[in-house]
C-alpha positions as CSV (number, residue, x, y, z in Angstrom):
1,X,-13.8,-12.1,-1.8
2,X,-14.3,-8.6,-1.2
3,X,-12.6,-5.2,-2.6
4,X,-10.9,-4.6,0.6
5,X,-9.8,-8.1,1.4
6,X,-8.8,-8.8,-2.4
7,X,-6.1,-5.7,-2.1
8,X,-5.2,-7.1,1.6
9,X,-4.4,-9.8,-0.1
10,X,-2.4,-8.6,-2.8
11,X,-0.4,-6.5,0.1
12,X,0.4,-9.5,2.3
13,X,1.5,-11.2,-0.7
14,X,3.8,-8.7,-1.5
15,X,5.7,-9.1,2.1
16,X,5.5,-12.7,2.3
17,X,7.5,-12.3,-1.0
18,X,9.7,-9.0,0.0
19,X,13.1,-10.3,-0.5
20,X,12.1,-12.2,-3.7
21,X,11.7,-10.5,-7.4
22,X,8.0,-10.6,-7.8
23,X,6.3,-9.4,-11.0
24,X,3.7,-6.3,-11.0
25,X,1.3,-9.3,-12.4
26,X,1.8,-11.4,-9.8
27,X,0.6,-8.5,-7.3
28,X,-2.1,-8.1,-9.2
29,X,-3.4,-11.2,-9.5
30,X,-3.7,-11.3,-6.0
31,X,-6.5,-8.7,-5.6
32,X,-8.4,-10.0,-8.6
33,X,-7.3,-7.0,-10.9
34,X,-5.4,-5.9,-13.2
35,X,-1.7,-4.6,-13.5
36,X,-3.2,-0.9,-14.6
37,X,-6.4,-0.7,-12.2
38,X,-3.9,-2.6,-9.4
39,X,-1.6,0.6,-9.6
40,X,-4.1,2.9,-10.1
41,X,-6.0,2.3,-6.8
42,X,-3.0,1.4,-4.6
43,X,-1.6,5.4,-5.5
44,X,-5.1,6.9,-5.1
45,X,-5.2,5.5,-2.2
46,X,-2.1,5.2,-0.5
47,X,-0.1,8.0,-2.4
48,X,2.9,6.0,-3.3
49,X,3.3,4.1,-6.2
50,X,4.1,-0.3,-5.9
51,X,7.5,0.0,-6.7
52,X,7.7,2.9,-4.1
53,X,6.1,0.8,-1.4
54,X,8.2,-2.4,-2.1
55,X,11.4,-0.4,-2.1
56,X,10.8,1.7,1.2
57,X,9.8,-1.8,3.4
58,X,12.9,-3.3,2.0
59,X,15.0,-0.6,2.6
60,X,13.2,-0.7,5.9
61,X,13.9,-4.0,6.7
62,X,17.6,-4.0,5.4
63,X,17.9,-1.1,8.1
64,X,16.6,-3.2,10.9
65,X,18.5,-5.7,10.0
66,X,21.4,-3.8,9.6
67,X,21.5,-2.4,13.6
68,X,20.4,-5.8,15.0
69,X,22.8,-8.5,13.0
70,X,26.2,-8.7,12.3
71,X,25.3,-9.9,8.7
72,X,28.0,-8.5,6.0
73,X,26.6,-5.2,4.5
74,X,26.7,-7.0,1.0
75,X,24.8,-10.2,1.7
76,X,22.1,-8.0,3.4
77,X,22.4,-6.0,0.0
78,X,22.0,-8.8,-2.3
79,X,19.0,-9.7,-0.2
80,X,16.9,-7.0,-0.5
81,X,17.6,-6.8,-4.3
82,X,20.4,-4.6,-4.8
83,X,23.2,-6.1,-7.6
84,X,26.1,-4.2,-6.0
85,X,27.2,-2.5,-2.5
86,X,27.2,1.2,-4.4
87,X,23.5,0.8,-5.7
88,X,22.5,-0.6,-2.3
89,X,24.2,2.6,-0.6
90,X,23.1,5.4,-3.1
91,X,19.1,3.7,-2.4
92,X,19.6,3.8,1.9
93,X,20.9,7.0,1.6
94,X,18.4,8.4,-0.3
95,X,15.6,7.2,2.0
96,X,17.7,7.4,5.4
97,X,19.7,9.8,5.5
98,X,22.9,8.0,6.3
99,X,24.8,4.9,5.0
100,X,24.5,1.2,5.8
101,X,27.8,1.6,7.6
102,X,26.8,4.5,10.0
103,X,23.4,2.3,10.3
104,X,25.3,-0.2,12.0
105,X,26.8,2.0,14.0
106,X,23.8,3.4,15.1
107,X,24.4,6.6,13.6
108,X,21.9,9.1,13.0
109,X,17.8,8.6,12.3
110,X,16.3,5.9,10.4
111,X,13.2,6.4,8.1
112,X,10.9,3.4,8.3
113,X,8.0,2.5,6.3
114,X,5.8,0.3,8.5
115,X,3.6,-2.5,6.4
116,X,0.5,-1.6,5.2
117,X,-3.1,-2.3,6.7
118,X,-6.7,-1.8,4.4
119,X,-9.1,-0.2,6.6
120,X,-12.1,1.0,4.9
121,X,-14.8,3.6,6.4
122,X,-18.4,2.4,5.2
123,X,-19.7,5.2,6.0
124,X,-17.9,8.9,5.2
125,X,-17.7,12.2,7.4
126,X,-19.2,13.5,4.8
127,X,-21.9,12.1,2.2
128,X,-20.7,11.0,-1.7
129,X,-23.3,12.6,-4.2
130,X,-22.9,10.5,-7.7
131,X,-25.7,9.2,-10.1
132,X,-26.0,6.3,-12.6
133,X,-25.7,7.1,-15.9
134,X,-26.1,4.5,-18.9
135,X,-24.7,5.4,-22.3
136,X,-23.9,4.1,-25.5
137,X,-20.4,4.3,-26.9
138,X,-18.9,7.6,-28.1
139,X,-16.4,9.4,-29.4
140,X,-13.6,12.2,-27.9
141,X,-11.2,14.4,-29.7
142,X,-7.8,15.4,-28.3
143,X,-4.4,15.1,-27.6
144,X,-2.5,12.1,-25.9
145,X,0.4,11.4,-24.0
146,X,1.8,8.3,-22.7
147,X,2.9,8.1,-18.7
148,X,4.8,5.4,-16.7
149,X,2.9,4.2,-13.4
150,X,6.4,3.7,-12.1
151,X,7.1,6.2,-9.1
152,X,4.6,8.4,-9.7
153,X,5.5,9.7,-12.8
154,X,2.2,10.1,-14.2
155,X,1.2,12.2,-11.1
156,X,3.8,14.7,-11.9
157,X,3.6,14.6,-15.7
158,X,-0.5,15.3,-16.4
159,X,-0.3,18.1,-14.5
160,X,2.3,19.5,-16.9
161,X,0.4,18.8,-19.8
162,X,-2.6,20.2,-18.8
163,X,-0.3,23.6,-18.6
164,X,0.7,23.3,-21.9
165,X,-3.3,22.5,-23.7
166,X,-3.8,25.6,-21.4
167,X,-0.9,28.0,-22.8
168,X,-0.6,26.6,-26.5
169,X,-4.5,27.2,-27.3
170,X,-5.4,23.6,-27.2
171,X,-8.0,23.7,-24.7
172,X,-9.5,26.8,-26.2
173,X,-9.5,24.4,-29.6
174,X,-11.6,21.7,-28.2
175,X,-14.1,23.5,-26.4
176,X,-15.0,24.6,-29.5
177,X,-15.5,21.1,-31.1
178,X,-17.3,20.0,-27.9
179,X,-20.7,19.0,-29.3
180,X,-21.6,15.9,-27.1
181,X,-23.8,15.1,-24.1
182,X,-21.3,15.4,-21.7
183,X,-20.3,19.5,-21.4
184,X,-16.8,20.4,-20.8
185,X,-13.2,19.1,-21.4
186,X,-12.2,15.9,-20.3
187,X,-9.2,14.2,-18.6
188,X,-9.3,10.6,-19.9
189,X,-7.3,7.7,-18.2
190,X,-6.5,4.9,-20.4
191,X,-4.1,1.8,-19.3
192,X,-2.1,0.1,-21.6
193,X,-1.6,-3.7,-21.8
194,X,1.3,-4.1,-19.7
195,X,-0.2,-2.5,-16.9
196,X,3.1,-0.4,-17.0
197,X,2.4,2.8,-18.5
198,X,-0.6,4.8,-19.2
199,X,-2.9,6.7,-22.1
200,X,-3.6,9.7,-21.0
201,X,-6.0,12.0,-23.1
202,X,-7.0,15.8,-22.7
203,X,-10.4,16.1,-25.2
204,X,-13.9,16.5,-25.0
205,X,-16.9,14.9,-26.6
206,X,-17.1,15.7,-30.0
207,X,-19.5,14.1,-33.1
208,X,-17.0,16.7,-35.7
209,X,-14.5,14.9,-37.7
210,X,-10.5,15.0,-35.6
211,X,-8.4,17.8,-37.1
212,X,-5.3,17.4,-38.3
213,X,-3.5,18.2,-35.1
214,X,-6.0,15.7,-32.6
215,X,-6.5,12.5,-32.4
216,X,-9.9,10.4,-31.8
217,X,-10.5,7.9,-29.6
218,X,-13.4,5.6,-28.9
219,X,-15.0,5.3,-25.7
220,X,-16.7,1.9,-25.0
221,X,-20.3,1.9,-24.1
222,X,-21.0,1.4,-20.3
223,X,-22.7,1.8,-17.0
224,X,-21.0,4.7,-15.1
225,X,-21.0,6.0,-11.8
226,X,-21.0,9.6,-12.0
227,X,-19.5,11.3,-9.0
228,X,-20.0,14.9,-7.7
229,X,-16.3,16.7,-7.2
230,X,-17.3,20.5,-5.8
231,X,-13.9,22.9,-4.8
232,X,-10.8,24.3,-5.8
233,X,-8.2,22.3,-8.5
234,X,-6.2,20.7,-8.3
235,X,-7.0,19.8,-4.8
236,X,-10.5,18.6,-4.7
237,X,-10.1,16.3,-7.4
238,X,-7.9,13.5,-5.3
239,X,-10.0,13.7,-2.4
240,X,-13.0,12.0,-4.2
241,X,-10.9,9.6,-6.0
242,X,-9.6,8.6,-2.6
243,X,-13.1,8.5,-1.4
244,X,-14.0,6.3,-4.0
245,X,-11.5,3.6,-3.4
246,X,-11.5,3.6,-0.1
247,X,-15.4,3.9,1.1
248,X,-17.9,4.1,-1.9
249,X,-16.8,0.9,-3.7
250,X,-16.4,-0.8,-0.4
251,X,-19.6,-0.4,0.8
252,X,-21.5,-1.2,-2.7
253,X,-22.2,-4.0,-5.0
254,X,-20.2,-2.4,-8.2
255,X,-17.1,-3.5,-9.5
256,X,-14.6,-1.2,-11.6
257,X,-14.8,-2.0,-15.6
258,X,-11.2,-2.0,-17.1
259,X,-12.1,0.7,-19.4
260,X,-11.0,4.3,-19.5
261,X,-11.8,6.8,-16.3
262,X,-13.2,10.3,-16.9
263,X,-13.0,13.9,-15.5
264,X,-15.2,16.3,-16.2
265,X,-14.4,19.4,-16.5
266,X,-16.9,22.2,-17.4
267,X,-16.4,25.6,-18.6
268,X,-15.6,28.5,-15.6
269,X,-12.8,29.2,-13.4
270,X,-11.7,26.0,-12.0
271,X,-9.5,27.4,-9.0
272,X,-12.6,28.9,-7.0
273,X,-14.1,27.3,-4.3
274,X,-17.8,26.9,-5.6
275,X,-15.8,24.9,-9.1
276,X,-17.9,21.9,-9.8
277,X,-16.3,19.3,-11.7
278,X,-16.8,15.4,-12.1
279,X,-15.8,11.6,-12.2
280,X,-17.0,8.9,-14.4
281,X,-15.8,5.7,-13.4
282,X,-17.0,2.6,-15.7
283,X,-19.0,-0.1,-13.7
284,X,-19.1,-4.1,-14.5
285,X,-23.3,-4.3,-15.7
């Protein structure tokens, strides 16, 4: 089975199963993945997180089912996964607006988030420059912060720390210790076990010894695919990961490793147009 069908797959599970509690694992077992690289290319891709997916169709379907049934609003709550008529309110508010009750009575606008389709382009507007680099294990220096996957919490939290290795002299501290092949600081993306939560590191290539106040970690040795990010941060960084989910490993033989995912990124001003900037993702050999 394919990359694009395996995650189809995975997503029709996910709404033959919509009213039932069904396990992040589960999901992912569906598209032949796991829990962390599951998450991480369902937000790259379709800039929501699971859990933010699963709740909007339910809350969706409760809506629907709300304005064309006469089913009691708690039953319809208790369906959809809600322990009590309050929760159930506070969550349809949030996404529509209005209650359950004025729902029924067909008052105001309803938000609905429609079920999700794959489509792939095999071939980009524009093309994908990214070499294949080989390279035995090695080691990084840094700092590291853990990050849930849960509603996009990671997405708003590396950003922050990035701020703070920028004001607090940390970044300025490992450029310095940045001895290795690979030139330039590095954002590394490391899943934990559960699939829940992440690792993620700000460090840079180092053979020097970690100082008292950074942390080391390992980085296995793999095949990579080394792609070509060229603009402006922080926006030109998600366009090519969402290029690489969505038409480079579609319409290529590699698989993703479940090791850790780099970004490169070298010394100069990294809000000018012209910024160059890379992303090692780890291939199966």
């Amino acid at each position: 089975m394919g990359w694009a069908e395996s995650l189809q797959q995975a997503i029709d599970y996910m709404e033959a199963n919509i009213t039932e509690s069904i396990s992040m694992e589960d999901i992912a077992r569906e598209a032949n993945s796991s829990v962390f690289h599951f998450q991480r290319t369902f937000s790259i891709l379709t800039d929501m997180s699971v859990g933010e997916y699963l709740r909007g169709r339910r809350l969706t379907l409760a809506a629907h089912e709300l304005a064309s049934t006469d089913h009691k609003i708690i039953d319809i709550a208790s369906k959809y996964g809600y322990d009590t008529p309050e929760a159930f309110t506070k969550a349809f508010r949030r996404q529509h607006g209005v209650t359950p009750s004025d729902a029924r009575k067909h008052v105001g606008e309803l938000k609905s988030y429609n079920r999700l389709g794959i489509q792939v382009n095999l071939k980009g507007a524009s093309p994908m420059k990214y070499r294949i680099v080989e390279r035995e294990s090695f080691q990084a220096v840094g700092i590291k912060e853990e990050f849930s996957l849960v509603d996009g919490e990671n997405m708003q939290g590396i950003p922050k720390m990035w701020e703070r290795a920028n004001a607090d002299g940390t970044s300025d501290l490992l450029a310095g210790l940045n001895n290795g092949e690979i030139k330039g600081l590095l954002g590394i993306c490391d899943g934990n076990a559960d699939g829940q939560k992440m690792d993620y590191w700000i460090g840079a290539e180092s053979t020097e010894k970690a100082p008292a106040n950074l942390a080391a970690i390992e980085i296995p040795a793999a095949k990579w695919a080394v792609f070509e990010v060229h603009g402006a941060m922080p926006e030109a960084m998600p366009i090519v990961w969402k290029q690489i989910f969505s038409e480079w490993f579609p319409s290529n033989q590699y698989e993703h490793a479940p090791s850790p995912e780099l970004e490169v990124y070298p010394a100069g001003d990294a809000y000018r147009d012209d910024y160059y900037s890379e992303i090692w993702i780890p291939l199966k050999k």
